[in-house]
DOTOR-516215 format. One record per residue: residue number from 1; chain; x, y, z of N, C-alpha, C, O in turn. Coordinates in pm, whole numbers, plus 50000, padded with zeros to 5 digits. Atoms other than C-alpha are relative to their C-alpha. Layout:
<nodes>
{NUM; A; {X; Y; Z}; {X; Y; Z}; {X; Y; Z}; {X; Y; Z}},
...
</nodes>
This chain:
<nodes>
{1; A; {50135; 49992; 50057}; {65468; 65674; 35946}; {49895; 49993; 50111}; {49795; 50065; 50111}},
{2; A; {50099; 49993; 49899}; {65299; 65558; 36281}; {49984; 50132; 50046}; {49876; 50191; 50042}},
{3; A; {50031; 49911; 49926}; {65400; 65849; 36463}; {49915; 50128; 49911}; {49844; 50199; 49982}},
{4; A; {50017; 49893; 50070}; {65300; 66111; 36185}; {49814; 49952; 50021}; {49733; 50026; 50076}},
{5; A; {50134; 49972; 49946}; {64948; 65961; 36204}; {49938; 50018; 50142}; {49823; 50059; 50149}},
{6; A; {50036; 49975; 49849}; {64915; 65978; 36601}; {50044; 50095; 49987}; {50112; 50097; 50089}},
{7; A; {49970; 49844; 49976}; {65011; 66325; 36563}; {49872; 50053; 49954}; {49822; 50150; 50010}},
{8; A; {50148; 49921; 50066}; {64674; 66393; 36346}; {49888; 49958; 50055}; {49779; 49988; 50005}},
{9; A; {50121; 50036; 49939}; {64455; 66218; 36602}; {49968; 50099; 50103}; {50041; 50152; 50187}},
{10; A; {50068; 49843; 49915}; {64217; 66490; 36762}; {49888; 49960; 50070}; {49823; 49862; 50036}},
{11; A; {50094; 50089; 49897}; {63980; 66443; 37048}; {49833; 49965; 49921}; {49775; 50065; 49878}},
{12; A; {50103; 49992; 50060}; {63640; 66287; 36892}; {49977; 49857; 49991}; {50031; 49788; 50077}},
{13; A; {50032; 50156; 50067}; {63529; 65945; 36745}; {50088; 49971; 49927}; {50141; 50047; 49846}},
{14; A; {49900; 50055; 50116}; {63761; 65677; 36588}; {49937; 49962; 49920}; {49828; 49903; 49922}},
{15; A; {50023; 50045; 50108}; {63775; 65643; 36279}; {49941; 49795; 50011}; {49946; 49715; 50104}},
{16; A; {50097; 50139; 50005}; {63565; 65284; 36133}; {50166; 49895; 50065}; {50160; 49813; 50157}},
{17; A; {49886; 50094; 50014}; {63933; 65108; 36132}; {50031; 49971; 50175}; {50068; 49862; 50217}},
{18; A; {49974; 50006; 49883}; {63972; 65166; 36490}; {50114; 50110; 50068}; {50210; 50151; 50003}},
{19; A; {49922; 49870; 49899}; {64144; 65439; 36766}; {50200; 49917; 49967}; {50253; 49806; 49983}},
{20; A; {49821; 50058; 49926}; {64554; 65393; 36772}; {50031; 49999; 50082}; {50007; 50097; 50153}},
{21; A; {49941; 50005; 49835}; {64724; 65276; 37072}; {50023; 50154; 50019}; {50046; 50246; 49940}},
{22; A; {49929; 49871; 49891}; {64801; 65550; 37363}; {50100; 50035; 49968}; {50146; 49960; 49881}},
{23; A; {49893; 50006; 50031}; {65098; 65691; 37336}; {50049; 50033; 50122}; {50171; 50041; 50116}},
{24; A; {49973; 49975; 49870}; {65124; 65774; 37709}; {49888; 49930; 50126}; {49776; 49903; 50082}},
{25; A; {50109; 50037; 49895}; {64922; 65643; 38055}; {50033; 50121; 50076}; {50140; 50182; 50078}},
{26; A; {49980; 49829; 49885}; {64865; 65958; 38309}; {49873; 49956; 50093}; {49758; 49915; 50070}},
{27; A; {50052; 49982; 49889}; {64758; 65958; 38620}; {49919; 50145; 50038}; {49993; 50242; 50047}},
{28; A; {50042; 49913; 50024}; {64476; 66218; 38660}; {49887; 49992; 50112}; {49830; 49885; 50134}},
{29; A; {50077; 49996; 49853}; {64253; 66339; 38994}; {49861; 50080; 49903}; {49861; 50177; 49827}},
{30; A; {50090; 49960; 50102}; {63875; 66328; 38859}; {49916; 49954; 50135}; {49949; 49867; 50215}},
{31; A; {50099; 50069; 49931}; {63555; 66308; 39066}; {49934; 49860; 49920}; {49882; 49858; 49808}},
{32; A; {50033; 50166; 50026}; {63468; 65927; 39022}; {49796; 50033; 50030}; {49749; 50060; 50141}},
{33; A; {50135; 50050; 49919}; {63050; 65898; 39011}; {49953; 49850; 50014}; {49933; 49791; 49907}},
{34; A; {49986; 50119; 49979}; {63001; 65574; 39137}; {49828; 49945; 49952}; {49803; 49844; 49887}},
{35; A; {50113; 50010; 50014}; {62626; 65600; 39125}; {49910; 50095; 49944}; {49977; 50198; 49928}},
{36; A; {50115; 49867; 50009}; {62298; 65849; 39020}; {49886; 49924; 49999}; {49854; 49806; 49984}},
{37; A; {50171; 50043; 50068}; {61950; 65856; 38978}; {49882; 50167; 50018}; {49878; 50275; 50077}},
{38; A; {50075; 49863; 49946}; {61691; 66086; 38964}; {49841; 49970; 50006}; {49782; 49883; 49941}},
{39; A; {50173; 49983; 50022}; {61317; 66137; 39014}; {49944; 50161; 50048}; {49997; 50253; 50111}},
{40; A; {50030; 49833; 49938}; {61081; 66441; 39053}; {49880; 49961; 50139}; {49804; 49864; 50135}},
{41; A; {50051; 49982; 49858}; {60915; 66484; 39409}; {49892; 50165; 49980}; {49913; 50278; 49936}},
{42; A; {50089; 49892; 49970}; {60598; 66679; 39482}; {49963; 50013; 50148}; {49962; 49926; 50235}},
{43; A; {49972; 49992; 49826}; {60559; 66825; 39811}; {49908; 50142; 50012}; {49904; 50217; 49914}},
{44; A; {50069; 49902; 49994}; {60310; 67105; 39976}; {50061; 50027; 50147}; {50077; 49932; 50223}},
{45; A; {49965; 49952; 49927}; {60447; 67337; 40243}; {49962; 50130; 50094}; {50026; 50230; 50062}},
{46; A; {50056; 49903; 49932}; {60276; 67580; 40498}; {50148; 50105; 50066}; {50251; 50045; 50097}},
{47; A; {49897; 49956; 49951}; {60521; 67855; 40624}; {49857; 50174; 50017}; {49748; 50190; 49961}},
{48; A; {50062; 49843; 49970}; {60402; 68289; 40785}; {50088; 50072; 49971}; {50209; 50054; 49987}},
{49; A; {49889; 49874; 50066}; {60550; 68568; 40646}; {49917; 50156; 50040}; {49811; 50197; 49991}},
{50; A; {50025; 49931; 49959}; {60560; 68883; 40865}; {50009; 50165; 50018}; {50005; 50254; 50103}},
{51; A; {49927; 49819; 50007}; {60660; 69199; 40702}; {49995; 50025; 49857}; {50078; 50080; 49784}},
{52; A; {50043; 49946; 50115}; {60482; 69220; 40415}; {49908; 50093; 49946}; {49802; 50039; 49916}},
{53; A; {50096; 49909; 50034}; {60299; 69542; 40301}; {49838; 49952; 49923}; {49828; 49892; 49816}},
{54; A; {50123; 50068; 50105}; {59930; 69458; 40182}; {49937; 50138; 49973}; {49984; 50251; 49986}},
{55; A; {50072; 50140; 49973}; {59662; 69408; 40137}; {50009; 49889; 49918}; {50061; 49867; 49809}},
{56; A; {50017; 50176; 50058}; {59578; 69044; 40093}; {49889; 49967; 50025}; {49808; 50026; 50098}},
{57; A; {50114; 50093; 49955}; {59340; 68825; 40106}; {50032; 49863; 49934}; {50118; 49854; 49846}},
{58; A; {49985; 50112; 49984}; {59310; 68463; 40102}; {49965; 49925; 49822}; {49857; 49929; 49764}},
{59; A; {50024; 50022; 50117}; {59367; 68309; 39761}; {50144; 50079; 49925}; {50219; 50006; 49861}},
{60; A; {49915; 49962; 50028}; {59624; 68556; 39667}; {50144; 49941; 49964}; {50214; 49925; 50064}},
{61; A; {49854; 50002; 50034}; {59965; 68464; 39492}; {50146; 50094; 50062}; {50179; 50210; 50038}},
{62; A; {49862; 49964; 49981}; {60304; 68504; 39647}; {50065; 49918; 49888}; {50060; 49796; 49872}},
{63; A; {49889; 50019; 50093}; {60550; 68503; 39359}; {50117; 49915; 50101}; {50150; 49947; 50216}},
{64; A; {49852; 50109; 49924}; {60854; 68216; 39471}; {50075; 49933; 49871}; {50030; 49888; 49766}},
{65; A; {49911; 50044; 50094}; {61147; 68115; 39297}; {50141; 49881; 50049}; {50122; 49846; 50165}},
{66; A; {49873; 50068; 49973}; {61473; 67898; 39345}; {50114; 50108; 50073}; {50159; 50198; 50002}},
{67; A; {49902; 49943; 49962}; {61713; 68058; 39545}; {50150; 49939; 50085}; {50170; 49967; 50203}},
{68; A; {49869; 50052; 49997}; {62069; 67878; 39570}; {49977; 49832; 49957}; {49890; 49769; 49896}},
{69; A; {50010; 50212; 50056}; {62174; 67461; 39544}; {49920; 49982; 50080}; {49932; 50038; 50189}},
{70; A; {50049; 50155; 49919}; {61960; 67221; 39683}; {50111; 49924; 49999}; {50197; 49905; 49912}},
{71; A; {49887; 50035; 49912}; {62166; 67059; 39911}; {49942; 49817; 50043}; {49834; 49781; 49995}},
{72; A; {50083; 50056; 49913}; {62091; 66736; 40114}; {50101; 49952; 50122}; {50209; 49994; 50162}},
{73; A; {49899; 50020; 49828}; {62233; 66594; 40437}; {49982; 49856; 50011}; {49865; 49828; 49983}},
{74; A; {49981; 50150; 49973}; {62303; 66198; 40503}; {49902; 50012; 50099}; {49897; 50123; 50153}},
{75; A; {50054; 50020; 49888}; {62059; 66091; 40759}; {50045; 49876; 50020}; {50118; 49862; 50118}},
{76; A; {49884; 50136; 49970}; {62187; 65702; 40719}; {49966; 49917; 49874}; {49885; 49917; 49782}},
{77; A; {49981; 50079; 50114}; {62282; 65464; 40527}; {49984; 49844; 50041}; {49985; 49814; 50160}},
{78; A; {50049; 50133; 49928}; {62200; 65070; 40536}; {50064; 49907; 49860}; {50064; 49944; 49743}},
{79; A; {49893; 50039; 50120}; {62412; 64836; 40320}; {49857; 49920; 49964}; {49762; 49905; 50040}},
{80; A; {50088; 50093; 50062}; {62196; 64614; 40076}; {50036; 49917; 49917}; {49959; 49865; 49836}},
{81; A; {49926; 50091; 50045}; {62433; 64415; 39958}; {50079; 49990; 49913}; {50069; 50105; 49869}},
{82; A; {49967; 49997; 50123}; {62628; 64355; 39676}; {50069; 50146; 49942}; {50084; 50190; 49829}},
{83; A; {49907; 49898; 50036}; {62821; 64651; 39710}; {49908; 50203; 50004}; {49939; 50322; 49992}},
{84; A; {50124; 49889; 50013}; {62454; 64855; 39731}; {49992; 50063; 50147}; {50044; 50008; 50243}},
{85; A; {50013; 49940; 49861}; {62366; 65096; 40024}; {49823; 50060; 49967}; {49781; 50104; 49859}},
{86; A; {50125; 49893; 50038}; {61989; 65247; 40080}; {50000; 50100; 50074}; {49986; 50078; 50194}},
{87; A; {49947; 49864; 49952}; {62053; 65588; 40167}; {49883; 50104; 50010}; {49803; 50116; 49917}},
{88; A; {50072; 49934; 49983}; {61855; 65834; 40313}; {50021; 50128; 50002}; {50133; 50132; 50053}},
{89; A; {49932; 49883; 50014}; {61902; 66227; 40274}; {49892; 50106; 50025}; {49784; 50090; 49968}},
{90; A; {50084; 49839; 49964}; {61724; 66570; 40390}; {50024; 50070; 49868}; {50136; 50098; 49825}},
{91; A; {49966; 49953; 50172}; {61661; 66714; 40023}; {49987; 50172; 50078}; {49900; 50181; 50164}},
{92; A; {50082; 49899; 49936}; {61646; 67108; 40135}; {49957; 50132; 49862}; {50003; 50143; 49748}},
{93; A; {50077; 49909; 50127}; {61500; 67351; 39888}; {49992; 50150; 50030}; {49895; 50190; 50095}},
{94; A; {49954; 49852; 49919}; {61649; 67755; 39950}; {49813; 50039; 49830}; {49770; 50002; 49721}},
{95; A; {50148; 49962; 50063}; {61291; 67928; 39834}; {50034; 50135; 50071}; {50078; 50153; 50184}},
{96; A; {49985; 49840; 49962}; {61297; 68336; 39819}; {49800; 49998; 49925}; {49744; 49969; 49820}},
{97; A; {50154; 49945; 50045}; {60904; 68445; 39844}; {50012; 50163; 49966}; {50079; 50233; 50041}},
{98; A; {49988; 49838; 49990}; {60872; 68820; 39721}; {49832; 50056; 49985}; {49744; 50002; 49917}},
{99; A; {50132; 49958; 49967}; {60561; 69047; 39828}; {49961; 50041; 49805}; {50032; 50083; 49713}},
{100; A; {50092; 49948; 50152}; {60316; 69109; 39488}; {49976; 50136; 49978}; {49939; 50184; 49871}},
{101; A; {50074; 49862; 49970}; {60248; 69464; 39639}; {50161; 50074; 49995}; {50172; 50196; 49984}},
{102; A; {49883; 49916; 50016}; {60617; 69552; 39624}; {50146; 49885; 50028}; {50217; 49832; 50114}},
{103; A; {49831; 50103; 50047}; {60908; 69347; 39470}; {50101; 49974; 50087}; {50157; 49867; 50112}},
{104; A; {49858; 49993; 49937}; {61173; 69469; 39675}; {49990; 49948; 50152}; {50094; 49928; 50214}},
{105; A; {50023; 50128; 49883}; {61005; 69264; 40009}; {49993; 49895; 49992}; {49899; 49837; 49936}},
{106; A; {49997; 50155; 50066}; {61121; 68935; 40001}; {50041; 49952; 50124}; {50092; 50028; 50206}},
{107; A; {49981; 50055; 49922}; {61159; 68678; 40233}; {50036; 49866; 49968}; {49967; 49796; 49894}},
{108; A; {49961; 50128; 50074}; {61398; 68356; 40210}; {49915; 49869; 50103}; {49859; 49898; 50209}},
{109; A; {50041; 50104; 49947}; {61276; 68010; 40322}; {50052; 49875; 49952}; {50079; 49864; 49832}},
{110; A; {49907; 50118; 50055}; {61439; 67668; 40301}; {49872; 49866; 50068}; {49843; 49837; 50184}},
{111; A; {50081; 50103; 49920}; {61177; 67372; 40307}; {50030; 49893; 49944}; {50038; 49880; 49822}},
{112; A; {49934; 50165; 50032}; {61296; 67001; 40314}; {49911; 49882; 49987}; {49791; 49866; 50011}},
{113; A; {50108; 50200; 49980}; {61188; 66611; 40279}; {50070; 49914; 49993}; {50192; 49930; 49997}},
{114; A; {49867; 50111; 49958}; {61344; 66318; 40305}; {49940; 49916; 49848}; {49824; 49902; 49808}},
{115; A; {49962; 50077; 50065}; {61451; 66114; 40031}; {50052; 49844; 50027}; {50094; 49825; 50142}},
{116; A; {49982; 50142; 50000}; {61522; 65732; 39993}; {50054; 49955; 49908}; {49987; 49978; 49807}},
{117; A; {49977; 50069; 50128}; {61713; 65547; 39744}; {50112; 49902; 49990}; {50206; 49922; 50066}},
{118; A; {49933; 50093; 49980}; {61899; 65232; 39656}; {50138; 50004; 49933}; {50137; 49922; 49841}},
{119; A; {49878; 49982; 50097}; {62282; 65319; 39503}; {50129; 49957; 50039}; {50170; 49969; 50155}},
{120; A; {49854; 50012; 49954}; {62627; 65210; 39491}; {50056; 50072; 50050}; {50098; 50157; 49972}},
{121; A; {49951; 49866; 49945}; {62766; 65435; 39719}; {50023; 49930; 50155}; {49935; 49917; 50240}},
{122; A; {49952; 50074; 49955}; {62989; 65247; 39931}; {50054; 50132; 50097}; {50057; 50248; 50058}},
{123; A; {49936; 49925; 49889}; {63155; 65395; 40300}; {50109; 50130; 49924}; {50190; 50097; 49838}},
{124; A; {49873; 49889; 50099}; {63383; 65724; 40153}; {49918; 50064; 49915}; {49936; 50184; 49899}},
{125; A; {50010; 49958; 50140}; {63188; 65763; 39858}; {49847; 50126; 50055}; {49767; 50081; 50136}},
{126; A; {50084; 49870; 49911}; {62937; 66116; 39966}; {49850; 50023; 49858}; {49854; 50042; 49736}},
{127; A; {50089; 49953; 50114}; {62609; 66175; 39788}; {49982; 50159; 49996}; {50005; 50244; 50082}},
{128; A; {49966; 49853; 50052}; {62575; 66491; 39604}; {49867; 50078; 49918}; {49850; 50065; 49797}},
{129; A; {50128; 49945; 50037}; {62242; 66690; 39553}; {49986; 50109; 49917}; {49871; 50133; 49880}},
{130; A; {50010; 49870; 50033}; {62354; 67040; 39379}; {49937; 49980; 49885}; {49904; 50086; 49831}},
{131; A; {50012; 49975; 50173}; {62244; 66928; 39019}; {49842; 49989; 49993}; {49792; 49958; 49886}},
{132; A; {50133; 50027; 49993}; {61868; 66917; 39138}; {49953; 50127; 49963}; {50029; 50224; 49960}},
{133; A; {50050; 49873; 50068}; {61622; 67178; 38996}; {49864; 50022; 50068}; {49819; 49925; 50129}},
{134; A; {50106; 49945; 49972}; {61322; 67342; 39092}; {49912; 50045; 49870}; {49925; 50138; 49791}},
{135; A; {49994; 49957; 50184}; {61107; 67280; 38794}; {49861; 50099; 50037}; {49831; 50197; 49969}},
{136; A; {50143; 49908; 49977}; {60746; 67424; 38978}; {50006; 50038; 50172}; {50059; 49970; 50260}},
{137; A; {50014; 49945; 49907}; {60649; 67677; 39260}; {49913; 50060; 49999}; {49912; 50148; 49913}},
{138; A; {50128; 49892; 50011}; {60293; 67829; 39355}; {49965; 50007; 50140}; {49900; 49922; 50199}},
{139; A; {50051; 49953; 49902}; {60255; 67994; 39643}; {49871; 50064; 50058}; {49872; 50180; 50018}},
{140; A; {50174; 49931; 49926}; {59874; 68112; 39828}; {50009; 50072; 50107}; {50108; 50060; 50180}},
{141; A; {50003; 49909; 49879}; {59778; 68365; 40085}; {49867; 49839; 50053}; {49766; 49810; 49988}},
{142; A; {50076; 50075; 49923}; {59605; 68075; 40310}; {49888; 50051; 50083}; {49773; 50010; 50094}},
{143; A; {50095; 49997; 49881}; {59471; 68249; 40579}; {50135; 50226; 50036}; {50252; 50261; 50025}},
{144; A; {49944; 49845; 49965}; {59528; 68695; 40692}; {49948; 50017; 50124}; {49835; 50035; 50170}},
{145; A; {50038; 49937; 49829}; {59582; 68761; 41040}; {50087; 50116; 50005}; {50165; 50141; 49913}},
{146; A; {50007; 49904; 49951}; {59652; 69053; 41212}; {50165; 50054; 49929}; {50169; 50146; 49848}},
{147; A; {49875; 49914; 50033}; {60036; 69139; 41142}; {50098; 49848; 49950}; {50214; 49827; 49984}},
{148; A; {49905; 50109; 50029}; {60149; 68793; 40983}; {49879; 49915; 49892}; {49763; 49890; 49924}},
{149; A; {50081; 50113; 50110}; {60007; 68562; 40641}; {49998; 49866; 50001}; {50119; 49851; 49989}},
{150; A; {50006; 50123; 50029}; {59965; 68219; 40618}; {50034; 49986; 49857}; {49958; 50040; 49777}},
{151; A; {49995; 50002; 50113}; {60114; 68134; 40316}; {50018; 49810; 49963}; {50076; 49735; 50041}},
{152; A; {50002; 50163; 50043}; {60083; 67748; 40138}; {50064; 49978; 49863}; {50030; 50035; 49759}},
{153; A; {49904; 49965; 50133}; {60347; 67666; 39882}; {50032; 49861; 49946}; {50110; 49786; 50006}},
{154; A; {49973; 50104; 50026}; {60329; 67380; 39658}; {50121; 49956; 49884}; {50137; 50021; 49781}},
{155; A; {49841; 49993; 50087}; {60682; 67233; 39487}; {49960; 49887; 49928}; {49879; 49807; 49972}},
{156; A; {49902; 50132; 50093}; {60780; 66981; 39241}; {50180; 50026; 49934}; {50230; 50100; 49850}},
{157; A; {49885; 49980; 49972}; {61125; 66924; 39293}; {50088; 49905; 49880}; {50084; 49788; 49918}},
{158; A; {49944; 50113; 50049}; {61344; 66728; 38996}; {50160; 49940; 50113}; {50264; 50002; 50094}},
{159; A; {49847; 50016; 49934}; {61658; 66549; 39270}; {50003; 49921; 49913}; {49914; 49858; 49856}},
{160; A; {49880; 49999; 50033}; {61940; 66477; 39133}; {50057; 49947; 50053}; {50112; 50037; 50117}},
{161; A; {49938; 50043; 49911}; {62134; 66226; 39337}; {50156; 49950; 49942}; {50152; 49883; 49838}},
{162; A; {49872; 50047; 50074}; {62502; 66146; 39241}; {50100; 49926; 50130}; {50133; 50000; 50223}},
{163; A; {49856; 50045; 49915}; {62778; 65921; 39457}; {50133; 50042; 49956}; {50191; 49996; 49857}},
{164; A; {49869; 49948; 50109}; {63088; 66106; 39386}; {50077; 50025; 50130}; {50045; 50069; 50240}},
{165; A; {49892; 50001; 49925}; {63430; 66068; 39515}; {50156; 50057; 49921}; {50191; 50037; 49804}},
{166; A; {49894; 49962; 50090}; {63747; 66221; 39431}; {50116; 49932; 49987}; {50195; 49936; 50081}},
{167; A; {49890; 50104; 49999}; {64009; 65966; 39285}; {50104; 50041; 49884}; {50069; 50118; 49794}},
{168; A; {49923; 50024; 50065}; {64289; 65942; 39110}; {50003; 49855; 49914}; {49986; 49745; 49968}},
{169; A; {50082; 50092; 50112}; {64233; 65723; 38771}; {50111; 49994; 49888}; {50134; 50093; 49819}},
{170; A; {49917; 49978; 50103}; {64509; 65598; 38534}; {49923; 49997; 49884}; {49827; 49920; 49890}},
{171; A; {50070; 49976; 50145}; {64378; 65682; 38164}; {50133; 49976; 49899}; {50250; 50008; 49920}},
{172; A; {49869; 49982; 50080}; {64575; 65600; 37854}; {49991; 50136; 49943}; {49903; 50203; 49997}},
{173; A; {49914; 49890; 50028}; {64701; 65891; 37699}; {49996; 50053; 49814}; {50017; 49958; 49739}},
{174; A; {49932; 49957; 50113}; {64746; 66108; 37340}; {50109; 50124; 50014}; {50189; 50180; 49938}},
{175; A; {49905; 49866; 49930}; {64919; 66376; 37533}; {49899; 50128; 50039}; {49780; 50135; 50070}},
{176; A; {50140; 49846; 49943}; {64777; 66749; 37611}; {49931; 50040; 49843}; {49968; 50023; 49727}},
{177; A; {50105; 49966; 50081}; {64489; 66883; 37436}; {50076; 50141; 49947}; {50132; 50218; 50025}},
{178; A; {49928; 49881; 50096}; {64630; 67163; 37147}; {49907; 50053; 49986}; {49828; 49974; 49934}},
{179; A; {50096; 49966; 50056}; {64367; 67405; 37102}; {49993; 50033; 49835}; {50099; 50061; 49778}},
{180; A; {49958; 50008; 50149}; {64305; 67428; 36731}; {49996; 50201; 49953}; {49971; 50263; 50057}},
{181; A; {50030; 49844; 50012}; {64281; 67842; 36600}; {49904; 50037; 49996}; {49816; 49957; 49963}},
{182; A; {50127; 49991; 49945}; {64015; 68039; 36683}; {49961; 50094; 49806}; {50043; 50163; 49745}},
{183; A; {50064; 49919; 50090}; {63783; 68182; 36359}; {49874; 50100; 50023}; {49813; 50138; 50123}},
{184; A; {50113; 49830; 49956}; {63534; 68473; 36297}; {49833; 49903; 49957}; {49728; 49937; 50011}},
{185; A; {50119; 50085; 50036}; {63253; 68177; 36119}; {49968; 49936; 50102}; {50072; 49906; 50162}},
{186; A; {50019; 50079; 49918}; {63066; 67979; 36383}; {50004; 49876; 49911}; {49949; 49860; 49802}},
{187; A; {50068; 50159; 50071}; {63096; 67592; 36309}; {49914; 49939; 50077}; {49828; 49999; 50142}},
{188; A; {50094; 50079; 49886}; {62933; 67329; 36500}; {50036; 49986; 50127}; {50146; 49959; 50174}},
{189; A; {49926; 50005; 49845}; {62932; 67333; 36839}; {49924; 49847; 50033}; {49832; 49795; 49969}},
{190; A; {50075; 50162; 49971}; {62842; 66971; 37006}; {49870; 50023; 50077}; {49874; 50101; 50172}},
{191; A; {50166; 49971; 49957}; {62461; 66979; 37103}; {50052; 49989; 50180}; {50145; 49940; 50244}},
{192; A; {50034; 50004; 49865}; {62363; 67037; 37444}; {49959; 49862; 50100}; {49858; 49803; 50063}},
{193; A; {50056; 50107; 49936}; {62326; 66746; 37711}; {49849; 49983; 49997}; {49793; 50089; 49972}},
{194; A; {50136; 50008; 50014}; {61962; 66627; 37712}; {49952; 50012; 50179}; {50034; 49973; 50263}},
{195; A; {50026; 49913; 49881}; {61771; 66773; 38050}; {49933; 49878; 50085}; {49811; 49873; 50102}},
{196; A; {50036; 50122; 49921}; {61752; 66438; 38263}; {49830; 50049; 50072}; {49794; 49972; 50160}},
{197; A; {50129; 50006; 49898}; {61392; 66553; 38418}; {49916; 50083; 49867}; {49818; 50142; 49913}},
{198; A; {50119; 49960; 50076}; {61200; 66688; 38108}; {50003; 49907; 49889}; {49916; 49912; 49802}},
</nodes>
């Protein structure tokens, strides 16, 4: 009788009565996050861009967008006790500007800042920046000289900081996941994560 009901348990919420024992422990290689956090960062950035068809003039919009992960780079780390580290990191931000006067001139740019923050993220354990977003970008013609623009580009950046290590983690067990059959009706699908920075 036990086993016939641990055969009808399917991945989800237990029932009010409570989950039934495991029926197996497995050893399973999972990135471990030890830590996160996030905040959004505003930041203004001067950069020249020299091979763009005009005209311009000063005031003018360069279109800019996100172009690959934001990344960041350890600069150091300082223990703070209790298992805490305050960690410092080069956030870098891949930015593609494209000319207004003709789409297909674009020019990439990667502009950085340094970050600070207090997380469990002990010797081994690597912080991890890709899940950061680029929620705003407005670029200006600053200043038009002769064969090169001044351009001024202000960001707000949401980082994303995660301590993640890759471990091996015993879990108890119902065995492997059975997919159930596929139909032509949509049912419910499980809602979407909620968007940590809006």
């Amino acid at each position: 009788m036990e086993e016939a009901k641990i055969s009808q348990i399917t991945p989800g919420m237990c029932p009010p009565e409570g989950c039934p024992p495991p029926t197996r422990i497995e050893c399973i290689v999972v990135d471990k996050v030890y830590d996160s956090c996030f905040q959004i960062n505003d930041f203004t950035r001067d950069t020249t861009i020299s091979n763009f068809a005009g005209p311009f003039a000063e005031g003018d919009v360069i279109p800019c967008r996100q172009n690959g992960d934001i990344t960041c780079t350890e600069i150091s780390r300082v223990d703070a006790g209790g298992g805490f580290f305050t960690v410092t990191l080069l956030i870098s931000v891949p930015i593609l500007l494209a000319n207004p006067n003709n789409p297909n001139q674009t020019v990439d740019r990667t502009f950085t800042f340094t970050k600070t923050a207090t997380l469990c993220c002990p010797q081994g354990v690597e912080p991890d920046c890709s899940e950061s977003t680029l929620l705003f970008c407005n670029c200006v013609v600053s200043n038009t000289l002769e064969q090169t623009l001044s351009v001024t580009c202000t960001l707000q950046v949401c980082v994303v900081i995660k301590c993640i290590l890759e471990v091996q983690l015993l879990v108890p067990s119902y065995g492997f996941c059975v997919p159930a059959p596929c139909i032509t009706l949509p049912g419910v699908c499980p809602p979407t994560p909620p968007a940590q920075c809006f």
